[in-house]
N, C-alpha and C positions, 0 to 999 in steps of 0.2 A: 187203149189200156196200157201204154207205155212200150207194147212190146217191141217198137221199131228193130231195135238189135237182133230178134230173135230168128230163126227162119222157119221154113213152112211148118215142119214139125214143130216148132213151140205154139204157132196157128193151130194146126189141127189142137191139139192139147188141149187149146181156151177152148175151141168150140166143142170137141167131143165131152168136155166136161160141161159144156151146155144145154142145159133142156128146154124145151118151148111145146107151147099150144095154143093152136087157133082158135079164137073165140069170135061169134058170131055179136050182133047189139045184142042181143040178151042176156049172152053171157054162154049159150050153150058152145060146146068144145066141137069143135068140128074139123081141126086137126093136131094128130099126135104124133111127137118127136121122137126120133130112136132115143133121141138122151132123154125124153121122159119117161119111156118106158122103161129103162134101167133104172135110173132115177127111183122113182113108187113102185117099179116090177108089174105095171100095168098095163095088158095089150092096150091097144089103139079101137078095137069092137067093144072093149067093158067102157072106156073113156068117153070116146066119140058118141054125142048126142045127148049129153046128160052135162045139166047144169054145173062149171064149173065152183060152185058154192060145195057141192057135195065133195071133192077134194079135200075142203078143209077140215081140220078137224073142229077148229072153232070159227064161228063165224068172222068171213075177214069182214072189212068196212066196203063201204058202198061207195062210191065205186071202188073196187079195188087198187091200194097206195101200194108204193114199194116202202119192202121192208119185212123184215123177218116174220115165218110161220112156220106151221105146222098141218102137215098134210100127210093124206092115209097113204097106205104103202100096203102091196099084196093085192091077191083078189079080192073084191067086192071090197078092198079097204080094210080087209081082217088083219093085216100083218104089222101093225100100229103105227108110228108116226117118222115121220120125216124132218127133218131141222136143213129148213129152207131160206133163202132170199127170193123175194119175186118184186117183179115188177113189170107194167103194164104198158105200152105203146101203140097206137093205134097205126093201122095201114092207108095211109093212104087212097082214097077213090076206092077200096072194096066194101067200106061200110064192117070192114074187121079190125079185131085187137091180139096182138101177141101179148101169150104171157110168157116170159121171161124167170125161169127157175135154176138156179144152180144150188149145189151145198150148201151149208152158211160155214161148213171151215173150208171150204174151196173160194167162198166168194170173201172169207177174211183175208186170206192169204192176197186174194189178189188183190185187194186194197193194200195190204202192207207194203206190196211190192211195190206196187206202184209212187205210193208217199214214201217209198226209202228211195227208188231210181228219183223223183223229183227231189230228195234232200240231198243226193248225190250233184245232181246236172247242178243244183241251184248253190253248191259250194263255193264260195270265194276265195279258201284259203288252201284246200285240198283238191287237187288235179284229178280227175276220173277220167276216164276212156274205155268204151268197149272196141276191141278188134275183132274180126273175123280170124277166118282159117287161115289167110293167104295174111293177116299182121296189117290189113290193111282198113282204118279208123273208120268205124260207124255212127260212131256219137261219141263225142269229149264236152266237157265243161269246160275244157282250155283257152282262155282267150288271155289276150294282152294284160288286162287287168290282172292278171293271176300272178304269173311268174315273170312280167315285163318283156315276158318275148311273144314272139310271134303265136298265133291260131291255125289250129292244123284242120282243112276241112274235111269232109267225109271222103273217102275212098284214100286219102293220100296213106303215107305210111312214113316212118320215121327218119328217112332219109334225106329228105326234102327238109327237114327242119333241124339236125342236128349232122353235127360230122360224124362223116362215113364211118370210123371204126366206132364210135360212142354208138351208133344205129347199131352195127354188127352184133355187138357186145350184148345190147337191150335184146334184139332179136332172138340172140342163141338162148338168153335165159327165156323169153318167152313161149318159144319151141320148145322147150324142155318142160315147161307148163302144161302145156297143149297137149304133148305126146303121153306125161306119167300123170298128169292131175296132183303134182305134188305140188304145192301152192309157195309162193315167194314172199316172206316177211319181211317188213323194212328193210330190202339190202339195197347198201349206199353205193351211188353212183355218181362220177363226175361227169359232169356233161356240161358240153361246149354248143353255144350256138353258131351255125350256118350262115342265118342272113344277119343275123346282129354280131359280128367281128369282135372279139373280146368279153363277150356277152357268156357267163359258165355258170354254173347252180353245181350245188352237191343235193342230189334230190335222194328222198328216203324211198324204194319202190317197192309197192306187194304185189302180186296179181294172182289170180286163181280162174281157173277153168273154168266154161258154162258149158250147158251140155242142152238137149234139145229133149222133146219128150221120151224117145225113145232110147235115150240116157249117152249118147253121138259126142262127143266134141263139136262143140260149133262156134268158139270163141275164146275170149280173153278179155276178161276184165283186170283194170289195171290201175291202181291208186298213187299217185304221186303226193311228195310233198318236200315243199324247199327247206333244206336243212342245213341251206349255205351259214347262215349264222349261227346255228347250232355244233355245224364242225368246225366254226371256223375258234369258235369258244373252246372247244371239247382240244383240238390241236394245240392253243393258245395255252391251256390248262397242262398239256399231256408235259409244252417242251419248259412252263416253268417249274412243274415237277420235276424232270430231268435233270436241271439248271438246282434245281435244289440237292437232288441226290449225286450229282457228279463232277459241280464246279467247287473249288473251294476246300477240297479232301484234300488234298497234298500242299507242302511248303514249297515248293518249287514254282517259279512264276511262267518257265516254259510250261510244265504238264500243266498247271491252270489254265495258261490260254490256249493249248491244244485240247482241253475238255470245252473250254467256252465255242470253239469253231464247231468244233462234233457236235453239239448240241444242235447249235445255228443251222448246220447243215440237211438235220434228223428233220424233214419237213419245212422249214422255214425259208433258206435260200439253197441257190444252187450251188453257190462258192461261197468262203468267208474267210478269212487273215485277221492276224493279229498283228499289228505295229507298237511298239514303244521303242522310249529313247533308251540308250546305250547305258546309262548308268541307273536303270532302273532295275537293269539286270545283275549290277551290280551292288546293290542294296541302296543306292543314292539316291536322292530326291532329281525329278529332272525340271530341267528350266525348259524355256519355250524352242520349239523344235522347228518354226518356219525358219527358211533359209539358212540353215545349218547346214555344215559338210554333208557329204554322201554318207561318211559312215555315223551320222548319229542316231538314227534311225530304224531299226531293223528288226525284219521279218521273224516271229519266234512261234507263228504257227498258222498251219494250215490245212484246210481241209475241202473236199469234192463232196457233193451228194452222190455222183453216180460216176464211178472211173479214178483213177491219179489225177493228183494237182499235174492241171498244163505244165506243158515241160517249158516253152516261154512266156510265163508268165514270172514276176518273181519269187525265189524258191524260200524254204525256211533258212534262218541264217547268216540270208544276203541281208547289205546293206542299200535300205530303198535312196531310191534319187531322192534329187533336192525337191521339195512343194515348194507351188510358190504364192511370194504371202498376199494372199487374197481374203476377201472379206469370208468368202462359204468357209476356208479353214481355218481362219481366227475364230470364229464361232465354235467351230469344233472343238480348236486347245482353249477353248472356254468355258465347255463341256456343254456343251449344244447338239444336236444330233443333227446330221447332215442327210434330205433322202432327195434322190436326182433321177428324172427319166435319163431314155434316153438321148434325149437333146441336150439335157444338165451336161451329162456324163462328159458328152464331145465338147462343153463351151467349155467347161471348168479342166480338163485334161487335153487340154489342143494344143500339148505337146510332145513331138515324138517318142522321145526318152520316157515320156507315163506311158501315153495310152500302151505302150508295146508290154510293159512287165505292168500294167497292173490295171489294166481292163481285159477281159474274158471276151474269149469269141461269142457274137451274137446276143452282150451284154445288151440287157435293157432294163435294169432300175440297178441304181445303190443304196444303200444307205449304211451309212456311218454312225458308229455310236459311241461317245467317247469312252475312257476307263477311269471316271472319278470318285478317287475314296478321298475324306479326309482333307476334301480341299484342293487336293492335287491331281491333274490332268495325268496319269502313268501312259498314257499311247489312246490307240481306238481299235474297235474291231468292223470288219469292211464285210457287208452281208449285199452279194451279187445275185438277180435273179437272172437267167437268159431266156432264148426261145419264147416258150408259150406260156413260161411262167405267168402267172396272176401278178400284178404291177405292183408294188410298194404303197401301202397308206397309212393313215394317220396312228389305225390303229395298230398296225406292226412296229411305227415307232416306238410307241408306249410299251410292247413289249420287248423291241430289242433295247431298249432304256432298262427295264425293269431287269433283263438278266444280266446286262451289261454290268449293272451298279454290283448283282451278286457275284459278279467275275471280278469289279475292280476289287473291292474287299478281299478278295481270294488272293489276288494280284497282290495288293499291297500290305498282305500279312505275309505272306509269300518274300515279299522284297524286305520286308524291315523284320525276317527272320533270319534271312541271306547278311542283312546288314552285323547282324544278331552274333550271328554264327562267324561272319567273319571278323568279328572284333575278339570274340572269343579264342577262335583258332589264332589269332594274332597275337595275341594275349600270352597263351598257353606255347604258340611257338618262340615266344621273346622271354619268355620262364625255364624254356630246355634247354640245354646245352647245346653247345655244338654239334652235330650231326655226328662226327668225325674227332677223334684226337690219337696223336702217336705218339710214345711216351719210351722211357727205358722200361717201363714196368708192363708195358700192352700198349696194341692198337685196336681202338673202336670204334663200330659205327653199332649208330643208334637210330633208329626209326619210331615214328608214333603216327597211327592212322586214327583220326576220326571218325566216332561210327557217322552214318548219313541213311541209315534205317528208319528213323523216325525220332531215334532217342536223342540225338544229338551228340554235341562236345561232352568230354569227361575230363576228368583228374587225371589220369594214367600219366606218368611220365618217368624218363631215366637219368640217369647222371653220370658225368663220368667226374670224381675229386684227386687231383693231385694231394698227394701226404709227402709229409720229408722221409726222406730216406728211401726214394725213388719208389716207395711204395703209392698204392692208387685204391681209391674205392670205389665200388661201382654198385648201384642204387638202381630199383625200378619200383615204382609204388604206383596205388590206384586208388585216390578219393570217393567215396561213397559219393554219386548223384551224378549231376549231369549239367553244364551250363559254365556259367560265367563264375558263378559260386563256387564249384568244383575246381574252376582252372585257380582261382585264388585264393581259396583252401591251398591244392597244390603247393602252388608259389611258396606259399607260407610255412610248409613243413617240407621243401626244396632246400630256402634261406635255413630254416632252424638243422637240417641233417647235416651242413656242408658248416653252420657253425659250429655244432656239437662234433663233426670230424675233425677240425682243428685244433680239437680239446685232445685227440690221437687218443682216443678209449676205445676199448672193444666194442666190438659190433652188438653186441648183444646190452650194452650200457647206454649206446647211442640210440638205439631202439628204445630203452625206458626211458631215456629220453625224451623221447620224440611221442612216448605214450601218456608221459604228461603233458604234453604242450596240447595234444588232440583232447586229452580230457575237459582242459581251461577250455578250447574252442569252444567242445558242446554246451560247457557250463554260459560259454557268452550268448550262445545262440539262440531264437527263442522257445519258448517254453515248446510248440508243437512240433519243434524242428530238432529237437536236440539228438535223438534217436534218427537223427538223418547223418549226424558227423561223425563220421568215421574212414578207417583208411587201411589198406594192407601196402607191405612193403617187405624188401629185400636188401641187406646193406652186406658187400661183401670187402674185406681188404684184403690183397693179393702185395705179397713182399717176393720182388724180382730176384734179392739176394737169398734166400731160401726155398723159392720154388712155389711156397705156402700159401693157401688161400681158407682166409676164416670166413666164414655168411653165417649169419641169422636172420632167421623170418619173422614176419608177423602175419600171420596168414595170406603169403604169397606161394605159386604153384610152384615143386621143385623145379629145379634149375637141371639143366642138363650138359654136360660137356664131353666133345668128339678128340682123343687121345689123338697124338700125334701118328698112330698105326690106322687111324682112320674106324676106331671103336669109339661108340656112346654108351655111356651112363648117366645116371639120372641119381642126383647127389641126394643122399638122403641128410636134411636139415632138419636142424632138432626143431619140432613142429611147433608152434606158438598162436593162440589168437589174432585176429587182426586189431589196428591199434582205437585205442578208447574203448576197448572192451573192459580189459584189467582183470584184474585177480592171480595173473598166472604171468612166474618168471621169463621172459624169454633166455634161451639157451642157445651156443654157438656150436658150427661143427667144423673143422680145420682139414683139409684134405690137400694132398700132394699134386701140385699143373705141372704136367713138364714144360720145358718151352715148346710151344705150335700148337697146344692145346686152343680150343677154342671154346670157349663158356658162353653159354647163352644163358640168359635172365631175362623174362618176358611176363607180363600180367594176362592174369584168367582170358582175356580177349581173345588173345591168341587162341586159347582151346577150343572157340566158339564158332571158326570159320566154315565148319562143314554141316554143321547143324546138327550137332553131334554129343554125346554126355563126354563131361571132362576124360573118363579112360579113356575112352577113344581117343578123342581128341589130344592128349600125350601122346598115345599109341602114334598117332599121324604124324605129331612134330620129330617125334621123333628117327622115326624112319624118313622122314623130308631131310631132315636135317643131317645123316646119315647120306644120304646120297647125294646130298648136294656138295658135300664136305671135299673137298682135295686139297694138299697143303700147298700153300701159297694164294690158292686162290681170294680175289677181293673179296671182301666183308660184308659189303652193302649188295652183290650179288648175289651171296648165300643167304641174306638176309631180303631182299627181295624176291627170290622164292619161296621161304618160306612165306611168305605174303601174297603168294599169288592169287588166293581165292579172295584174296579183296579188293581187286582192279575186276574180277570178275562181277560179285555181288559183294555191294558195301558192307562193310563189319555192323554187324550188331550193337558190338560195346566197342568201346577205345579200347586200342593193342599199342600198347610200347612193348619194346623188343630192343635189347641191348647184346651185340656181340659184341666177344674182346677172346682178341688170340693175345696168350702172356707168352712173356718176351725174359730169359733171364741173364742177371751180370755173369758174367765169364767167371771162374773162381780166381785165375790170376787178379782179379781187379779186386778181389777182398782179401783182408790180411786183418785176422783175430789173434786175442791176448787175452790170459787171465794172470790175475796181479794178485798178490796176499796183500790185504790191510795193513800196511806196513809202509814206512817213509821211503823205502831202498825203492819202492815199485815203482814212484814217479819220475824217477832217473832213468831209472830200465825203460819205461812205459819212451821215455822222451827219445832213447836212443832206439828203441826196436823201433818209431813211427819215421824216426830222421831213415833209417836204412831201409825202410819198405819202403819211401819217397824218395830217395836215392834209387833204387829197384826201377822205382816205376817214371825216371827221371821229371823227376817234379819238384828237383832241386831249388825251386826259384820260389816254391810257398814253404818249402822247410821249414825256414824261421819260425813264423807264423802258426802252422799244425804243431810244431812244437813248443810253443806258448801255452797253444791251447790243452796240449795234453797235456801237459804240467799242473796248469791252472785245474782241470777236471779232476784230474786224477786227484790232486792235493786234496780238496773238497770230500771227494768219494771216501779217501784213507781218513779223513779227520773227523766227518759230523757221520758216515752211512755205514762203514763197515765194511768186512769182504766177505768175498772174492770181489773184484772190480775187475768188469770186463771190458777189455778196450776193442775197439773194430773199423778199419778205415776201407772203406768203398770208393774205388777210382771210375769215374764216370765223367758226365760234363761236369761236373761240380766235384770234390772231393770233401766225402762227407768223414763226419769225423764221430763216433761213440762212445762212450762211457757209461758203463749198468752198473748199478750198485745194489744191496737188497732194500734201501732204504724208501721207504714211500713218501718223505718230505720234499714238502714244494719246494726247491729252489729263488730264490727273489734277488732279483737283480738291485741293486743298492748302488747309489752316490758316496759312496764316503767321505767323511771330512778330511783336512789337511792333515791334522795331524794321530787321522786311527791307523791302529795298526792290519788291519783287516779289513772284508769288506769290497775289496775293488775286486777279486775272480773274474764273477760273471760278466760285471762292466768292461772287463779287458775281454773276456771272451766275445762280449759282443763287438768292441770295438774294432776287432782281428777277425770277424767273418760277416758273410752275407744275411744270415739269418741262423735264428738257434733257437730250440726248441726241449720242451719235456714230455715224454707220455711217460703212460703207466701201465706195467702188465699186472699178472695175475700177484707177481711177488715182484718186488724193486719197481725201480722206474730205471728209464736211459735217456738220459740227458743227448740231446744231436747238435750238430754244428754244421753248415755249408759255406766252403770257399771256393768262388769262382775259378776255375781253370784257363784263365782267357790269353795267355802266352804273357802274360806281364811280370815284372818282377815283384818280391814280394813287398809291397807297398810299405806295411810294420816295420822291416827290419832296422832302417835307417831311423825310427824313431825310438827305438825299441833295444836299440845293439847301443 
């Protein structure tokens, strides 16, 4: 009846649910079963000697077949029917027949049981086994045929055919079966074969408790089934999922191939590296990499399944040794994949300088996968398995191919944004000024950090302009966007500020300026970009001989400047739009710098470093900038602290940041006049400029400054009117003024042989270095520069 597995109580069971009676040739009953008299409730005195026909309720067939009936129950067969199976065998040599009676749901059941244990044993694709108490095998369907390993025969137990701890492992969970009756659902297991070397299954396992009649524990039944190719998909799936969500997120082509190793590592191999050439790190395309120097090569990541990267193996960083050029790694830089046992390993690295930094202890497979986007070989990633690693095949190439390709794209958007970025920043660095200038009017240094958050390069930048009259202005603006566009926007309204300050107009004129030029731009730009061109800025002019410094904004954040007593303020500037908005005049604000004063001019960047809203964000600069302040100290140190949180974590937005300590002329080196409109002044004017030059022994350009004031002053009395105010500033240069209230342009003319006017300006330019007009609010003042170089005055002799 199948039940080999069971023990004596599952025996008693079948037979106590057994009924029988002895039947004579005729049929009469002549012995009765305890189980039949349970069975119909019939003693063995009512039964015995009476035709078993009377039994049935309905007449069975002649002779009696097996096969379901119906038979009386109770005394005399009053207590109605029975739903039986019976079936009839004769005895051997007594001339008797048994009848054979069980339930018909007791005799179902046992059929069911039986065609499910034979649908069981006779499986060819699912493992079955009954154990005993002691785990040790009564009947299995496992044979060779099944899972290609070995057959365990009856009494053995799992040690004998699987390693020691995979046995241990199976065991505990099957005692845990056995003791609570809680049953085991397909839980995965790996397991390694004993007498087949290399031989491993990932099997699915269930098993559930059997129990005996008297309801005992008295085994373990146990389902297997191989699902080696089921996890080996399910893993395959888990790490190009991975590969999807974690390669390829960053611009940076180290953290790309440190995400491509972690992956590799996450189940797949036990070690992995990432190799590329040297200027790939550097946004460059690379050429072929066998037998190159030691350093063109090199290691930019790495990673362990279990433990730190070996300390000798090689580190991230270094520069790997020479390959050498063989056919396995020409394939490779040809974008081939390379996978090698361990006998590969030793033939293709046999030599000392490799195998030591780049074979793994107890190495036994590699394989190599190159990094090809676009045509182009960028390096390869190196996946190590060791120990008792599962060996390298066909189908792991195909997958370390397939994540490989989504790393190199990661890699080589990575590199030709580095390319991107660096042309940009080079760009924008070859568009700023000097870092540094030292002047009679200030010395400044200037700084611009790139943000490297995500958002990239920007417009931000500062300026520092020499003016005549030893005055300076000094600029910080910030382009709307972000890119290559931005830095040459910039550029563009850089050249237009430093042209229109040559023009020497107020800061606030330079600004509308500069607010039509950004209009033109938007208007060139295209139709869905136009509402992208814009700009804020700051232009201030500081004059060394007054002290004075005027600024206007265009929606830049106020400026802040640290007094000489080591006190900050925070300059309030008459507020304005940023530029290419319009509608609204900009306005200037004029405030007194002593000398040692230090002024800072910086763009919104700046206020953004702590993660913080703009008040704050002032609140901070300015207390940094407060403490960092001591007079005399360097600039670019003051100005490197307040920058500190961005060597920490990279700026957000681009931060230009412009200091300038003003520096003022001595008052002995100025010497002012005012003159009435009238012919007598330009005599006076000639002799007070000879005797302040005399004064300041500079007897040797005499002649010459006093050409010029002549000439000016002449001019001033005859077409502009008075007061005419004369002013000479002794510096390296000794400049020379003349204000008038008159707002006409001056024009320098050729005149003919025979006019009588006309030549001033020509003589004034031909008697100095350079000469110039601005214009204030009322008048204009004409400037002049003549060099101081110890020479004589060169005019006189042409001139006297």
């Amino acid at each position: 009846m199948g039940m080999t597995a069971g023990s004596t109580g599952d025996q008693g069971y079948f037979f106590n649910a057994l009924a029988t009676a002895l039947l004579d040739d005729e049929n009469t009953v002549v012995g009765w079963s305890p189980g039949a008299r349970r069975l119909l409730d019939r003693p063995a005195e009512e039964v015995c000697g009476r035709n078993v026909r009377e039994l049935f309720a309905e007449p069975p067939p002649s002779p009696i077949t097996a096969g379901p009936a119906k038979l009386r129950r109770g005394p005399g067969g009053s207590g109605g029917t029975e739903d039986v199976c019976v079936d009839t065998t004769p005895l051997t040599g007594a001339g008797t027949r048994l009848l054979l009676m069980a339930p018909a749901r007791t005799a179902v059941e046992w059929g069911q049981s039986v065609s499910l244990l034979r649908a069981l044993f006779a499986q060819g694709r699912i493992g079955f086994a009954v154990v005993d108490q002691d785990f040790k095998l009564l009947r299995s369907n496992v044979t060779p045929e099944i899972f290609g390993g070995p057959a365990m025969a009856p009494g053995t137990r799992l040690e004998t055919v699987l390693f020691a701890e995979d046995a241990e492992v199976i065991e505990a969970e099957l005692r845990k079966v056995l003791e609570t009756g809680v049953p085991i659902i397909a839980s995965g297991r790996r397991v390694r074969s004993l007498q087949l070397p290399g031989m491993k299954w990932t099997m699915a396992l269930s098993a559930f408790r059997l129990e005996d009649a008297r309801g005992h524990p008295s085994g373990v039944a146990v389902v297997v089934n191989d699902i080696s190719e089921q996890e080996r998909v399910r893993r395959h799936r888990d790490l190009l999922h991975q590969a999807a969500t974690r390669i390829g997120v960053s611009l940076d082509v180290v953290r790309t191939a440190q995400a491509l190793v972690e992956v590799v590592v996450s189940g797949f191999a036990d070690y992995a590296a990432v190799d590329v050439p040297k200027p790939v790190l550097e946004g460059n395309e690379p050429t072929l990499t066998l037998g190159k120097p030691d350093d063109y090569l090199s290691r930019i990541a790495v990673a362990a399944a279990a433990g730190p990267w070996p300390a000798d193996l090689l580190q991230m960083g270094e520069s790997c040794p020479v390959l050498p050029d063989i056919e396995e790694l020409r394939l490779v830089q040809q974008g081939r994949p390379l996978m090698l046992d361990r006998q590969g390993i030793d033939r293709l690295l046999d030599h000392p300088p490799l195998d030591k930094v780049l074979v793994p202890a107890n190495a036994q497979g590699l394989l190599v996968s190159p990094l090809t986007a676009r045509g182009l070989t960028l390096g390869a990633v190196a996946a190590w398995r060791t120990g008792q690693s599962d060996p390298f095949d066909e189908t792991d190439v195909t997958l370390l191919s397939e994540i490989s390709s989504r790393a190199a794209l990661g890699i080589d958007n990575a590199r030709r944004y580095t390319r991107e970025h660096r042309a940009a920043v080079t760009l924008q660095q070859r568009l700023l000024p000097r870092a540094t200038t030292d002047t009679t009017a200030a010395e400044t240094t200037g700084i611009y950090r790139p943000a490297s958050g995500g958002v990239g390069l920007g417009g931000d930048w500062f300026d520092v302009i020499q003016l005549p009259s030893l005055r300076v202005a000094f600029v910080v603006g910030d382009v709307i966007g972000h890119g290559l566009a931005a830095a040459a926007t910039m550029g563009r309204l850089r050249t237009a500020i430093q042209t229109f300050a040559d023009l020497e107009q107020e800061p606030e004129e330079v600004l509308s300026h500069v607010e039509n030029l950004v209009q033109r731009l938007a208007a060139e730009a295209p139709a869905g970009q136009r509402d992208t061109v814009g700009a804020t800025c700051l232009y201030a002019v500081y004059d060394p001989a007054t002290g004075r410094c005027t600024l206007a904004s265009a929606g830049m954040p106020p400026p802040l400047v640290v007094l000489p007593d080591g006190s900050t303020e925070l300059l309030d500037v008459a507020p304005a739009p940023p530029l290419g908005v319009g509608g609204m005049p900009f306005g200037s604000t004029t405030v007194d710098l002593p000398p040692g004063s230090v002024l800072a001019l910086y763009t919104d960047g700046m206020l953004g470093l702590d993660d913080v809203d703009a008040h704050e964000g002032l609140r901070r600069l300015r207390s940094v900038l407060a403490e960092q302040y001591r007079p005399g100290r360097d600039l670019d140190e003051i100005g490197h602290a307040l920058l500190a949180g961005a060597h920490d974590r990279p700026p957000r937005d681009d931060i230009a940041l412009l200091l300038a300590r003003t520096r003022a002329v001595p008052p002995g080196n100025i010497a002012t006049w005012r003159f009435p409109a009238e012919a007598a002044s330009v005599s006076k004017a000639r002799e007070a400029a000879s005797r302040q030059l005399a004064a300041w022994g500079l007897e040797e350009v005499a002649f010459t400054t006093e050409l010029v004031v002549s000439e000016l002053l002449t001019n001033a009395v005859r077409y502009a009117g008075g007061p005419v105010g004369l002013r000479l500033i002794r510096e390296k240069v000794l400049i020379c003024e003349v204000t008038d209230p008159s707002n006409t342009q001056p024009r320098l003319l050729r005149a003919a042989t025979l006019d009588e006017g006309g030549r001033g300006l020509f003589i004034v330019a031909q008697c100095t270095s350079r000469w110039g007009c601005r214009y204030g609010r009322q008048g204009k003042t004409i400037w002049t520069e003549q060099p101081l170089d110890g020479r004589p005055d060169r005019y006189a002799p042409l001139l006297g």
